[in-house]
C-alpha positions as CSV (number, residue, x, y, z in Angstrom):
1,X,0.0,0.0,0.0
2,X,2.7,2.1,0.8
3,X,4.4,1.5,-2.5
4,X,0.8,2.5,-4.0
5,X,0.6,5.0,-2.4
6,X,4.2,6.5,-3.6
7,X,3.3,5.7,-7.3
8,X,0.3,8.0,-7.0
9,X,1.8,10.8,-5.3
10,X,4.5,10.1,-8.6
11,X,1.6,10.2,-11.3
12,X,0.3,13.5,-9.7
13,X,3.4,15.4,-9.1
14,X,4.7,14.9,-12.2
15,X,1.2,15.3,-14.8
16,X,0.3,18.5,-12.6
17,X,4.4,20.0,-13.6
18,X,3.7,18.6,-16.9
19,X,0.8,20.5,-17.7
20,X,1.7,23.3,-15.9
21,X,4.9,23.6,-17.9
22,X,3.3,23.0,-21.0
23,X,0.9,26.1,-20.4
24,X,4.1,28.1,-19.5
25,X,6.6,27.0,-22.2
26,X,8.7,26.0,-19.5
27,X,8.9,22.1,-20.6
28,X,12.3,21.0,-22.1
29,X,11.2,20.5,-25.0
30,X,14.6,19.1,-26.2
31,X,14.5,16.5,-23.8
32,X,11.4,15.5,-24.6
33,X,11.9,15.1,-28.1
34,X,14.9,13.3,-27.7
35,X,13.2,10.3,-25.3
36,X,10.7,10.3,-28.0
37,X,13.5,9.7,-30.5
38,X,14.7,7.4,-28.5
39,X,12.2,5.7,-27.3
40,X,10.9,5.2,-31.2
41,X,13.7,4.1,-32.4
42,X,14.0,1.2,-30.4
43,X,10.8,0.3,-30.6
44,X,9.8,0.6,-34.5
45,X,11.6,-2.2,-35.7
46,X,10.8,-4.6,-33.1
47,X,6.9,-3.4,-34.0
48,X,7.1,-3.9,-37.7
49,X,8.8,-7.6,-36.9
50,X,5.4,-8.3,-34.6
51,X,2.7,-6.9,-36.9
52,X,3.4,-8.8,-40.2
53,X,3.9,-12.2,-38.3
54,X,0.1,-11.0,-36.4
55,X,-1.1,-9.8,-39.9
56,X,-0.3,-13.5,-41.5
57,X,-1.2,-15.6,-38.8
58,X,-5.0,-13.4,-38.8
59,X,-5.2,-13.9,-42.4
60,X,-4.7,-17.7,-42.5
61,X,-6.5,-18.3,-39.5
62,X,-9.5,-16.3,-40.8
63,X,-9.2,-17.2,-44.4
64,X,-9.8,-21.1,-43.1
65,X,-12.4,-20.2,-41.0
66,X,-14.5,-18.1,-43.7
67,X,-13.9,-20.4,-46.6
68,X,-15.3,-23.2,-44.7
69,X,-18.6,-20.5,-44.7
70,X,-18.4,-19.0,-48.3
71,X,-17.8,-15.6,-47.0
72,X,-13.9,-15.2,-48.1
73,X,-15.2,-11.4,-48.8
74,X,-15.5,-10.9,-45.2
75,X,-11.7,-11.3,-44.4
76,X,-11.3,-7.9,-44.3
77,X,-13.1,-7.0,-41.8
78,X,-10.6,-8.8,-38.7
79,X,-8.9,-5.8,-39.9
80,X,-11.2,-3.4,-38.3
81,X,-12.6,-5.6,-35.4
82,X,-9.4,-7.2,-33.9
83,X,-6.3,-5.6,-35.0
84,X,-7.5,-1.5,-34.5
85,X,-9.9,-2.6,-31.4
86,X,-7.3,-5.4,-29.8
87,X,-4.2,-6.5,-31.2
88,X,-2.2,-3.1,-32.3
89,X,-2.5,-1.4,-28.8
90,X,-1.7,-4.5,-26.9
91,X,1.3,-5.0,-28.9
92,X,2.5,-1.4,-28.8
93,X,1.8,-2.1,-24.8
94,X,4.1,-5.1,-24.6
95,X,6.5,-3.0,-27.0
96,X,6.7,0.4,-24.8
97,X,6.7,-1.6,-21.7
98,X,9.8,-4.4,-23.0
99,X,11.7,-1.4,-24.9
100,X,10.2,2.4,-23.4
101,X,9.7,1.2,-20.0
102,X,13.3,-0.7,-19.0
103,X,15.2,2.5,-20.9
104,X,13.4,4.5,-18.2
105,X,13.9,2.5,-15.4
106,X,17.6,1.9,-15.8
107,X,18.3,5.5,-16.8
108,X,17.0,6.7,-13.8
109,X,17.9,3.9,-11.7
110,X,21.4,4.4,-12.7
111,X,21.0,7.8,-11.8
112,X,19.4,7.2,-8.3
113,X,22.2,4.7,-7.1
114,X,24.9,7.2,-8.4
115,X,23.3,10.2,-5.8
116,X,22.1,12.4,-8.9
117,X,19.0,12.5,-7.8
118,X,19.7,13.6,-4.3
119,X,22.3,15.7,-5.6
120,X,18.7,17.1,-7.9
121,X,17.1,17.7,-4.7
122,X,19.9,19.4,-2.9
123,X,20.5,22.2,-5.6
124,X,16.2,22.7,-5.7
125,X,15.6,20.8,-8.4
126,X,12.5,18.1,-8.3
127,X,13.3,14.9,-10.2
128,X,9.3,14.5,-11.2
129,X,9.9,17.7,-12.9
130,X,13.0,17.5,-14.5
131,X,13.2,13.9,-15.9
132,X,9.7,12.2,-14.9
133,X,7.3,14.9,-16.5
134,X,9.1,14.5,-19.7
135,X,9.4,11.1,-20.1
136,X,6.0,10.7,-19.6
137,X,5.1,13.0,-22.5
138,X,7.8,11.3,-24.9
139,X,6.0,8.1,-24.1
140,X,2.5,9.7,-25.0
141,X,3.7,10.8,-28.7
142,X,5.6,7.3,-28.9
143,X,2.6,4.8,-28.2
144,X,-0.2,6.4,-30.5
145,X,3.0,6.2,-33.5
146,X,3.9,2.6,-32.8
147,X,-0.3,1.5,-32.9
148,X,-0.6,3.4,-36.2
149,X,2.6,1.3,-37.9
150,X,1.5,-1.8,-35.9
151,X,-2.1,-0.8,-37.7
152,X,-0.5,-0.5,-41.2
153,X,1.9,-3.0,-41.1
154,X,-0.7,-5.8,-40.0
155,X,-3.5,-4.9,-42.5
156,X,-1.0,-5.0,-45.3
157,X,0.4,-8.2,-44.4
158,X,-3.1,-9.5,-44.2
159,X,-4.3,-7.8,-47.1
160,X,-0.9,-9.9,-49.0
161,X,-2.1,-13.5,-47.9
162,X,-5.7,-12.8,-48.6
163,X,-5.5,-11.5,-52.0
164,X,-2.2,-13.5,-53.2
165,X,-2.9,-16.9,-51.0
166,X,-6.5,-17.0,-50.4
167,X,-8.0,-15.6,-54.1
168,X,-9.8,-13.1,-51.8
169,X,-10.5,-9.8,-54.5
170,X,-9.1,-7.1,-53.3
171,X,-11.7,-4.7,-54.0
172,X,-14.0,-7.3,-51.5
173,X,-10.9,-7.3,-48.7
174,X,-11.0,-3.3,-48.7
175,X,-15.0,-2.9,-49.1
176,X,-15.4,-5.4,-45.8
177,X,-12.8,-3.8,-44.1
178,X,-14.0,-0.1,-44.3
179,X,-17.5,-1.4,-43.4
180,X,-16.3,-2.6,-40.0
181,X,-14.1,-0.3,-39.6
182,X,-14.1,3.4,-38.2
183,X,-13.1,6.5,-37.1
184,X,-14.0,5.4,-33.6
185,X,-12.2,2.3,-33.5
186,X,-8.9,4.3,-34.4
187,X,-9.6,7.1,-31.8
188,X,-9.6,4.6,-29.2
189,X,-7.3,2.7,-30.3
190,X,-5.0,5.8,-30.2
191,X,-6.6,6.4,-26.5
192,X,-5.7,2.8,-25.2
193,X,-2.1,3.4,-26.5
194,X,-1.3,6.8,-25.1
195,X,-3.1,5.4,-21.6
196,X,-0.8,2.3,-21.5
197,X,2.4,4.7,-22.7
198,X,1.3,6.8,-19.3
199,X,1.3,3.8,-17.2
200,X,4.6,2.1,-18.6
201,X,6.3,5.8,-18.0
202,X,4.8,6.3,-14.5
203,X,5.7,2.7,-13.7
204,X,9.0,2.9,-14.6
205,X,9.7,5.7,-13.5
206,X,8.7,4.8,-10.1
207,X,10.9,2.0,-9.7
208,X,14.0,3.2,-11.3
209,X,13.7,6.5,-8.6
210,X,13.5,3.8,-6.0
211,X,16.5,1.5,-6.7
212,X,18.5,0.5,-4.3
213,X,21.9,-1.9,-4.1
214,X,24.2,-0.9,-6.4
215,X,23.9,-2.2,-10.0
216,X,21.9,-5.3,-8.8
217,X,19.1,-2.8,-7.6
218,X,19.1,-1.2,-11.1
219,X,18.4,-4.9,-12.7
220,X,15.9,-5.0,-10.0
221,X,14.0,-2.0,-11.2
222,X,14.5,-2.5,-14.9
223,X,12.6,-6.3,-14.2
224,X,9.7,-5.1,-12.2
225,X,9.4,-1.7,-14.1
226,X,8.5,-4.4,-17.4
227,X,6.3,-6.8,-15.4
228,X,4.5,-4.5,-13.9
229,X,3.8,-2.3,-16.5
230,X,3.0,-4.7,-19.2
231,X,0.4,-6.2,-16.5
232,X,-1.0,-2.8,-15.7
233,X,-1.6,-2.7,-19.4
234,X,-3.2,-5.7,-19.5
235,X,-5.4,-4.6,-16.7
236,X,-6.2,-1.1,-17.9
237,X,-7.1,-2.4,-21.3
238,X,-9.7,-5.0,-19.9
239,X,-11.5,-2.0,-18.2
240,X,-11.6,0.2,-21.4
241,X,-12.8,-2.3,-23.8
242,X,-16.1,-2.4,-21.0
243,X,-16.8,0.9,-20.9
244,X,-15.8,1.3,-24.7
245,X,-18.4,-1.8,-25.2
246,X,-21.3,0.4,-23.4
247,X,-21.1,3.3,-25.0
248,X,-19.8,2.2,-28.8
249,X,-21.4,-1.2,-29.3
250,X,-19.8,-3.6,-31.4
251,X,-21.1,-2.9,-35.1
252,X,-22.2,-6.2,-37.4
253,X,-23.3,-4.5,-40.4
């Protein structure tokens, strides 16, 4: 509870300097942009590797299921109910929270077990401002991105088996999937990302502040900054897809 209760105090602080800086320009905007850089860069390949193997494996599994029907037409439309609702923000979860969220943690674990961040505090300077706040707005540009190429990169490897492999037409593939497909599904598929990029960076962050025991303590805090993020993920996307199912239910035609 304790340790609860530090993580919140965390997730205040910091948002409240974060948008308080934002509305005075006083954000390092350099900093930021260069953990988004980062943060990107070390996660886009990884992402393109784990969307065409996901868009394949949809594709056949699908293709067998709606041949067996007659409705080979209707292969596009996994594209719009499982990879924007599920698949491409739970991937950019695990993604962030393997790649984004052990970066954080060791960087400022390091830091921690090295005395800058009590040598931070001792010239005036908060930590959750300096290096928490922007972070966590890196990470909210970087998880949106990484859903949007998971998005592309999926649909077009499924789009390849089902109109080479499958003798779906293409002109069916694309009219199925913008039928179940929409705006809405995007924007929250955008909205889970940037939530789970807020947890993974608050997460992380969290531990790698509270590191202790020399290097060993930073391996400590890279470990449980990944577990525990990936499974608040889990958990946070579970309650979204309820309330998303009561107020946007699932369309069929």
């Amino acid at each position: 509870m304790r340790t609860h209760g530090r993580l919140l105090r965390l997730t205040f602080r910091s948002t409240a300097y974060l948008v308080t800086d934002l509305l005075r320009g006083r954000l390092p905007l350099k900093e930021v942009l260069v953990q988004a850089w980062f943060y990107f860069s070390v996660s886009a390949l990884p992402a393109v590797l784990v969307a065409l193997p996901l868009g394949v494996v949809i594709a056949v599994q699908v293709g067998s299921m709606t041949d067996s029907v007659g409705a080979n037409s209707m292969a596009g439309a996994v594209g719009g109910m499982g990879v924007m609702q599920q698949i491409a923000p739970l991937a950019a979860a695990l993604l962030i929270g393997g790649a984004g969220g052990s970066a954080i943690a060791a960087d400022l674990a390091s830091r921690t077990i090295r005395d800058e961040i009590d040598a931070l505090r001792t010239m005036g300077i908060d930590p959750h401002q300096r290096l928490v706040a922007p972070r966590i707005l890196a990470m909210l540009l970087v998880a949106p991105m990484l859903s949007v190429l998971i998005i592309l990169m999926s649909v077009i490897a499924s789009f390849a088996v089902a109109s080479l492999g499958q003798g779906v037409a293409p002109g069916s593939y694309w009219l199925s999937f913008g039928s179940f497909a929409s705006v809405t599904d995007l924007v929250v598929c955008l909205l889970k990302a940037a939530v789970f990029g807020f947890l993974v960076a608050v997460i992380a962050s969290q531990r790698g502040l509270e590191a202790r025991g020399g290097p060993k303590g930073v391996a400590d805090a890279v470990n449980a900054a990944v577990v525990l993020g990936i499974l608040a993920c889990m958990i946070a996307n579970l309650f979204i897809t309820q309330v998303v199912l009561m107020f946007v239910p699932m369309r069929f035609l």
